[in-house]
N, C-alpha and C positions, 0 to 999 in steps of 0.2 A: 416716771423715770426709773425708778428701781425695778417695776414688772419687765421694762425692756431690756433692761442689765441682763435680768434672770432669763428672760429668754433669750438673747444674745448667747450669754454663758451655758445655759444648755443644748444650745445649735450646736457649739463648739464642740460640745462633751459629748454630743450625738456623733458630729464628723468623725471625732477619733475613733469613740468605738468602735462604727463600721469601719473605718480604715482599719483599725486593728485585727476586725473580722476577718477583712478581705485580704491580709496580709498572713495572716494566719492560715488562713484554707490553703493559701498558694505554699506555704514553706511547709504544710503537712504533704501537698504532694508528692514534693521534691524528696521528703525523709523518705516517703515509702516506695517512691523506686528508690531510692537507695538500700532500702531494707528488701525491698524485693533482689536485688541483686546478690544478697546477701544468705538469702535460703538455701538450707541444704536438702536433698533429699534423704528421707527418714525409711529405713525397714522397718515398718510395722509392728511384722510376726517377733522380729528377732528384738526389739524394745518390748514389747511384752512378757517375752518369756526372760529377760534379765528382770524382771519386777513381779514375777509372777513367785507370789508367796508358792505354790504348789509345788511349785520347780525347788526353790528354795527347802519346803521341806523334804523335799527325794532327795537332793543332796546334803541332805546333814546326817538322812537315815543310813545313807549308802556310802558315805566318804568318812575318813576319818579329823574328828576334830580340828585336828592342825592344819590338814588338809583344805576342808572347808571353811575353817574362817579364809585361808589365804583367794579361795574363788572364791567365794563370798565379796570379798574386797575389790576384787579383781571385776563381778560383778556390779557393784555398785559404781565404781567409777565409771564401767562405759554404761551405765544406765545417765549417771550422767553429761556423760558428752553429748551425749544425744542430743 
């Protein structure tokens, strides 16, 4: 009587899981068209050269302090919009 409980009670704990699976596959589709809708397209060359330390050091050699912290700043923020 009790091994049949046990397997009774594991049947059950089997159903959910796959239901849970199969519930879950379908509501990850739906997020990623949504997320697909949601892409923006990226320039590349121009995200790079905002993060490009080499850039960064030509303008610190070439601009004056004051100057270059404010691009700099100005810099990092649309690196990270991106």
């Amino acid at each position: 009587m009790i091994l049949a409980s046990v397997i009774v009670v594991l049947a059950f704990l089997a159903l959910f899981l796959i239901l849970h699976v199969v519930k879950g596959h379908h509501a990850t589709g739906r997020d990623l068209d949504q997320l697909a809708s949601r892409l923006q397209a990226v320039d590349v060359d121009a995200f790079r050269n905002l993060i490009d330390e080499r850039e960064e050091e030509y303008l610190r050699e070439h601009l004056p302090q004051r100057e270059f912290r404010g691009i700099q700043r100005e810099r990092k923020l649309a690196a990270i919009e991106y």
